[in-house]
Backbone as JSON Lines, residues from 0, in Angstrom:
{"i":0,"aa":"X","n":[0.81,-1.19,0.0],"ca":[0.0,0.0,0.0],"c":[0.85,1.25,0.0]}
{"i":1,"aa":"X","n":[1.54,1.26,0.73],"ca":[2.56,2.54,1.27],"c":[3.39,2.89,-0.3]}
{"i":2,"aa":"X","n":[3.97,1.54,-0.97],"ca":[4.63,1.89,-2.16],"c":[4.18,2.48,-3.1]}
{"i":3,"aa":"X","n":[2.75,1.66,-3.41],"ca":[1.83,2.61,-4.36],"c":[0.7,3.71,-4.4]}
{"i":4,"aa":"X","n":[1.24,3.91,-2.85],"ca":[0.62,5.39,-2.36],"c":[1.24,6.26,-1.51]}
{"i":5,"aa":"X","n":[2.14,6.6,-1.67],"ca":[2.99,7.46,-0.85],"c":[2.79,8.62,-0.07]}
{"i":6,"aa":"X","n":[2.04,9.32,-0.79],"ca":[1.51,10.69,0.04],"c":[-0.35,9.96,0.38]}
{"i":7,"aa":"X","n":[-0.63,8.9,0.36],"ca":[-1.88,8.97,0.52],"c":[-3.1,9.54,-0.77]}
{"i":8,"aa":"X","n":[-4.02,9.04,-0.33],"ca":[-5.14,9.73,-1.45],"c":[-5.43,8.41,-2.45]}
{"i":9,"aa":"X","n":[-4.96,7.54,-1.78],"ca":[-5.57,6.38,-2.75],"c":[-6.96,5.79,-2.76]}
{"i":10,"aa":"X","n":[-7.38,5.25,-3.68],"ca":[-9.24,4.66,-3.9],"c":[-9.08,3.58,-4.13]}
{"i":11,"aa":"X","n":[-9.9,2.26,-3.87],"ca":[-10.12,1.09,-3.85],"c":[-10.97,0.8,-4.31]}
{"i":12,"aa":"X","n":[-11.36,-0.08,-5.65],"ca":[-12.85,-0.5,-5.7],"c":[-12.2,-1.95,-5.55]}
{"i":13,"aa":"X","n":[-13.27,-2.64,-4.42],"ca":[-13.3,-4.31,-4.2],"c":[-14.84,-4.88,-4.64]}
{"i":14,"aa":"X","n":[-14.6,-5.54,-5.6],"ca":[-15.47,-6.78,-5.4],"c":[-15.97,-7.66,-4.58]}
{"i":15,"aa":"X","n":[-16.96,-7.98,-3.95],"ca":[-17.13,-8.35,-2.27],"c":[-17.14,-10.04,-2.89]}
{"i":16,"aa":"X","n":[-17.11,-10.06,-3.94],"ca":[-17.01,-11.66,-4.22],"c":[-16.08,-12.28,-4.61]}
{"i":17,"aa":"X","n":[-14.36,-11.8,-4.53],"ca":[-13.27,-11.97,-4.88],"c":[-12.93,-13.27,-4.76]}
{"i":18,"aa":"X","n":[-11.83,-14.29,-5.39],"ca":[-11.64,-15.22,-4.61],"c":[-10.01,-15.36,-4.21]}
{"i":19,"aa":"X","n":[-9.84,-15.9,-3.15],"ca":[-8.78,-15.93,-2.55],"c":[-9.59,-14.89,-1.03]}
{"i":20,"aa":"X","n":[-9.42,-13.66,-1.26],"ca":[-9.66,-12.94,-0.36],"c":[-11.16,-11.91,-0.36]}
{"i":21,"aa":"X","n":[-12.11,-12.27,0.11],"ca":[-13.59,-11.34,-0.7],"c":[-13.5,-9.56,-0.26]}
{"i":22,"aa":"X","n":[-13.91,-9.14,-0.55],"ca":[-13.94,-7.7,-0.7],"c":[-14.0,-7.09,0.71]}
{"i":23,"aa":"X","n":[-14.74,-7.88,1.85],"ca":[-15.22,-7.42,3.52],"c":[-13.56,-7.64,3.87]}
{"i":24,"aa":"X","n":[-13.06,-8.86,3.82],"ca":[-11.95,-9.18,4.55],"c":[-10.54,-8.2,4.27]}
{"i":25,"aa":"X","n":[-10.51,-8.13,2.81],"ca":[-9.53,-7.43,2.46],"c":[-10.27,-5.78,2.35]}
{"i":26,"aa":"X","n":[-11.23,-5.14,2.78],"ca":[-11.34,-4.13,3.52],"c":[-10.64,-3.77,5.19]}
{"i":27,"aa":"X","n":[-11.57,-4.71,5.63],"ca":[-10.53,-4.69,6.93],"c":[-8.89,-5.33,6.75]}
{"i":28,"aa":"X","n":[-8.55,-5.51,5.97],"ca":[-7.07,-6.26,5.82],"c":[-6.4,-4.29,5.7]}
{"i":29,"aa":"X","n":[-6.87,-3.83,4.54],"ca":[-6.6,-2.08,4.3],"c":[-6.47,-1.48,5.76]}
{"i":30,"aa":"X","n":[-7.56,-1.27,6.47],"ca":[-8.03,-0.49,7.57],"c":[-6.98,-0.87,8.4]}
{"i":31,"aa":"X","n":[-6.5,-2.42,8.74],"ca":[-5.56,-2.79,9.77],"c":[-4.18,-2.39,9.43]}
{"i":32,"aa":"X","n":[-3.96,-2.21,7.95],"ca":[-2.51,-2.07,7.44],"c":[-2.1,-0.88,8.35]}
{"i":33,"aa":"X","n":[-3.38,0.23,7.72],"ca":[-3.44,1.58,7.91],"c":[-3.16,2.27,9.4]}
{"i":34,"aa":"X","n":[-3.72,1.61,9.97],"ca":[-3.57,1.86,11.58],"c":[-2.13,0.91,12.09]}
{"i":35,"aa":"X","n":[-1.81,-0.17,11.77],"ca":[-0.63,-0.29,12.17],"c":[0.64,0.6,11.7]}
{"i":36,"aa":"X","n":[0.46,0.92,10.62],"ca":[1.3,1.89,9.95],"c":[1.63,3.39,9.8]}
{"i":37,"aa":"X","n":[0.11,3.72,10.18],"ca":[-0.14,5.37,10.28],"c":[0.03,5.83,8.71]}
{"i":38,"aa":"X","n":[-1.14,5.17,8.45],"ca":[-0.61,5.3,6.94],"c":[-2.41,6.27,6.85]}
{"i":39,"aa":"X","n":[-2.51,6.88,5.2],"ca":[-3.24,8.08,5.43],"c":[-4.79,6.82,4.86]}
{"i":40,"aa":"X","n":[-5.83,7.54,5.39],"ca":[-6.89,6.4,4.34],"c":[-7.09,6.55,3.31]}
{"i":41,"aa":"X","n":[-7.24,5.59,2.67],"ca":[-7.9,4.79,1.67],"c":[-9.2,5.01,0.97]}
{"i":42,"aa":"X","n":[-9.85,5.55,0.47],"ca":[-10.98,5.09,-0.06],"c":[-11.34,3.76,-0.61]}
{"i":43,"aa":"X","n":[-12.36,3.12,-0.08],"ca":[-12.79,1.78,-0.57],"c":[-14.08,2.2,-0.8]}
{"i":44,"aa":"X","n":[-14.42,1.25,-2.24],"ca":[-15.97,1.47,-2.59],"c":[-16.1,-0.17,-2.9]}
{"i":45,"aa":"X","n":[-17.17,-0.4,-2.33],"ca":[-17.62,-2.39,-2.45],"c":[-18.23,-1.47,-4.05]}
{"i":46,"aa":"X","n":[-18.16,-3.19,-4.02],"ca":[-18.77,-3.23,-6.27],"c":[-19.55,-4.46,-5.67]}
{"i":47,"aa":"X","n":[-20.96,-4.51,-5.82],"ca":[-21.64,-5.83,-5.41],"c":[-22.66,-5.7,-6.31]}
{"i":48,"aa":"X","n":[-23.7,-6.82,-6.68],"ca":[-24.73,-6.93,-6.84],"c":[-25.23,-7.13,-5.63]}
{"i":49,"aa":"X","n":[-24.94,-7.57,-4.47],"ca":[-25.93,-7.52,-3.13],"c":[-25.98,-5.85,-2.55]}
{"i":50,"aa":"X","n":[-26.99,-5.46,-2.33],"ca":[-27.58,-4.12,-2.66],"c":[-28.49,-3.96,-1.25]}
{"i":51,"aa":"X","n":[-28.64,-5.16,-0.6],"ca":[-29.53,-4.77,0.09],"c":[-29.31,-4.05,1.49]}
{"i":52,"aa":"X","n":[-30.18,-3.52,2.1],"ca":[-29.65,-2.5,3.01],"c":[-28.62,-3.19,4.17]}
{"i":53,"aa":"X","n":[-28.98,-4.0,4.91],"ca":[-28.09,-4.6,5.51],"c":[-27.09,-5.37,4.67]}
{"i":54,"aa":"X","n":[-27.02,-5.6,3.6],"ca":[-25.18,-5.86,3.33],"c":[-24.56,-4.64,3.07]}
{"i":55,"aa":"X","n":[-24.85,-3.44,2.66],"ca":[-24.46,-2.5,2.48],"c":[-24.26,-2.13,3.61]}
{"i":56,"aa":"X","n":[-24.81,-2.05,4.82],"ca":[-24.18,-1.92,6.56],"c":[-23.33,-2.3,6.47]}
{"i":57,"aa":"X","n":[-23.11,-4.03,5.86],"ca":[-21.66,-4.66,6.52],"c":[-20.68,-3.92,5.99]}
{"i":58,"aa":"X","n":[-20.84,-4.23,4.59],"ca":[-19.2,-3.04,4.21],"c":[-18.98,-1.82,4.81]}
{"i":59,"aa":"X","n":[-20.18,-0.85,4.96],"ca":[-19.66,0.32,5.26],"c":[-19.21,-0.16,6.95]}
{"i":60,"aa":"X","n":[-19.29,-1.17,7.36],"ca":[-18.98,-1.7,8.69],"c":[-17.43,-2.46,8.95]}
{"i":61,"aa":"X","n":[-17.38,-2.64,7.64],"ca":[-16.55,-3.57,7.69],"c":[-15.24,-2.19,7.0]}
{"i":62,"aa":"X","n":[-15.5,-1.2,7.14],"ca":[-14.57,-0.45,6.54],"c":[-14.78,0.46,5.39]}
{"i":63,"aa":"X","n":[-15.94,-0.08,4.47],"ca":[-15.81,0.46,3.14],"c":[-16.38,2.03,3.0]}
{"i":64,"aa":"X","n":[-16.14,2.92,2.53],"ca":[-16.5,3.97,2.28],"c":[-17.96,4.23,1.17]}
{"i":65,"aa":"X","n":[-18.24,3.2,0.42],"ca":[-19.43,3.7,-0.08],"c":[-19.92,2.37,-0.98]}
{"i":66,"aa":"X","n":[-20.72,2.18,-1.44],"ca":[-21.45,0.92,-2.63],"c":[-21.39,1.15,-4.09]}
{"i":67,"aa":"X","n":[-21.67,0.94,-4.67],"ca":[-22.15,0.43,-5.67],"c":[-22.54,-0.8,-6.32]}
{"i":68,"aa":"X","n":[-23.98,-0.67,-6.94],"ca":[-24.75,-1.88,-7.26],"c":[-24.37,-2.21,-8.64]}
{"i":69,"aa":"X","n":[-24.34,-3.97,-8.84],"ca":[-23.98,-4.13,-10.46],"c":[-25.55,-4.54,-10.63]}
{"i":70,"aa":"X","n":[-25.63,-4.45,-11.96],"ca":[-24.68,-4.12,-13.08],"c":[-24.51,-1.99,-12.69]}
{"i":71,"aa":"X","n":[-22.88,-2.0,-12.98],"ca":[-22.43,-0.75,-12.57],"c":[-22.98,0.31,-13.56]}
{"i":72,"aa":"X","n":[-23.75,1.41,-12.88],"ca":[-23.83,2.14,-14.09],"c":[-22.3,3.44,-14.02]}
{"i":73,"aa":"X","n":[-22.16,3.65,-15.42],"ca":[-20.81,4.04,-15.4],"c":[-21.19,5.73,-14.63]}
{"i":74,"aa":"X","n":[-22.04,6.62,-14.73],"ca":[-22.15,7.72,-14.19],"c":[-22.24,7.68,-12.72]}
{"i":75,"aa":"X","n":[-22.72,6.49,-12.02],"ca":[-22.78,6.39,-10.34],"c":[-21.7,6.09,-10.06]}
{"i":76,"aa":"X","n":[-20.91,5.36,-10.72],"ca":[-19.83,5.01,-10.56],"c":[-18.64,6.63,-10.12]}
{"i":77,"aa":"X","n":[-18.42,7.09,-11.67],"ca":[-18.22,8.47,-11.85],"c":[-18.33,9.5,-10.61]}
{"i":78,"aa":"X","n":[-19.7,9.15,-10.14],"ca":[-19.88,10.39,-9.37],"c":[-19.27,9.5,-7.75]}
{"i":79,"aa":"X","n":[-18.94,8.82,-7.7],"ca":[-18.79,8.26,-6.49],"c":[-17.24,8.65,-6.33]}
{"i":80,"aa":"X","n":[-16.38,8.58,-7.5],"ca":[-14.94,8.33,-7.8],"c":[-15.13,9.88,-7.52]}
{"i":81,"aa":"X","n":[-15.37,11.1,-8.33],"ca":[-15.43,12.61,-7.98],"c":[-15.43,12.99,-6.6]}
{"i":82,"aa":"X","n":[-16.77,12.17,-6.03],"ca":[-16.93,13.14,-4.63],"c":[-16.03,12.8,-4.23]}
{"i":83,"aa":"X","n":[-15.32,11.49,-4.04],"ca":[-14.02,11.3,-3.18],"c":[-12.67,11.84,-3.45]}
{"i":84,"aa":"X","n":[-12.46,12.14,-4.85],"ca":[-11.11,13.09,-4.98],"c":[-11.65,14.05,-4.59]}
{"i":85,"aa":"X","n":[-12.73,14.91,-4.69],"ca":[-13.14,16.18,-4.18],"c":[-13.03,16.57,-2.52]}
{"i":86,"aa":"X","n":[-13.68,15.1,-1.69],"ca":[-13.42,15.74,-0.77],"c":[-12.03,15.26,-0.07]}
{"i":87,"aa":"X","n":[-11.43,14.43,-0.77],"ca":[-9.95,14.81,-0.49],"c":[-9.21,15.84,-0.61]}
{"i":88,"aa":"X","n":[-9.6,16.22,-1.57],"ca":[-8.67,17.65,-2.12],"c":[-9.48,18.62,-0.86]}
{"i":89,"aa":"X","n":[-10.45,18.64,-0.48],"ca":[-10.7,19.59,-0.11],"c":[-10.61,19.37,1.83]}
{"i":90,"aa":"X","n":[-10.82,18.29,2.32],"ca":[-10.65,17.88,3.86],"c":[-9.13,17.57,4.19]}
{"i":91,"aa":"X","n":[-8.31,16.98,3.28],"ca":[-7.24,16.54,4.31],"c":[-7.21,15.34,3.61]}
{"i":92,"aa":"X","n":[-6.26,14.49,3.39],"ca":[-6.08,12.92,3.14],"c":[-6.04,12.03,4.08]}
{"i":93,"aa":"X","n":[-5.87,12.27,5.34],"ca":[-6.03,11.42,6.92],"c":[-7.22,11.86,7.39]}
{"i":94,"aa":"X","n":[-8.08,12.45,6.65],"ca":[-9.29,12.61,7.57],"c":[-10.15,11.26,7.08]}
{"i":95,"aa":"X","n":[-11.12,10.8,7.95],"ca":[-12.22,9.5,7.76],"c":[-13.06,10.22,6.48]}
{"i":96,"aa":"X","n":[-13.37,9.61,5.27],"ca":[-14.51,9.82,4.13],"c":[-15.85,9.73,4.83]}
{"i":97,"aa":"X","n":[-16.48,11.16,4.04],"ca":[-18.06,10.91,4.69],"c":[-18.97,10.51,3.61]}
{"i":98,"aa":"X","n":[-18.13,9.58,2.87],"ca":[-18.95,8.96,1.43],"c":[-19.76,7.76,1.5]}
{"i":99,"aa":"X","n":[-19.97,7.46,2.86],"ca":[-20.84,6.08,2.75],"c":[-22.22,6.09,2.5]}
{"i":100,"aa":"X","n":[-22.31,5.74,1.23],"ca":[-23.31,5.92,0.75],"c":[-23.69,4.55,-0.55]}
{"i":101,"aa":"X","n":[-25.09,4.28,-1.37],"ca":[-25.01,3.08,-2.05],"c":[-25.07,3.91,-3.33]}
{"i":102,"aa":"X","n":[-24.99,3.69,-4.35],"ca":[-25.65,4.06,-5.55],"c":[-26.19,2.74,-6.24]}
């Protein structure tokens, strides 16, 4: 993480259905790096077709900063990727994202 983000300001989209490691685990796998390291956050956005309100709890529980439902539409997508460089650029790169949200 640290190598391919050096000053921070990096974004994540995970697939919550990955294999080897699914998208919840290797959220919190990020979050733990981050705090052992003092490293700046991350943006994570889950990519799921599970949409429903309580799995969308878990990720944003499990770490993730915001949803999106497949099939992806490319403009929710878009606007999800914006607000988060935006409010990076504009809060701080160590501050917590207030992007949890589904599209």
């Amino acid at each position: 993480m640290q190598r391919n983000c050096p000053r921070g300001g990096c974004l994540a989209t995970l697939d919550i259905q990955m294999p080897v490691m699914d998208g919840v685990a290797a959220a919190r796998e990020i979050r733990r790096i981050e705090a052992e390291r003092g490293l700046p956050r991350t943006t994570v956005v889950a990519l799921s077709a599970n949409a429903m309100r309580r799995q969308v709890a878990e990720y944003i529980a499990a770490g993730m900063d915001a949803h999106i439902a497949k099939p992806i539409q490319v403009e929710k997508l878009y606007a999800i990727l914006m607000a988060a460089l935006l409010q990076r650029e504009n809060a701080g790169q160590d501050r917590e994202p207030a992007l949890a949200r589904s599209a």
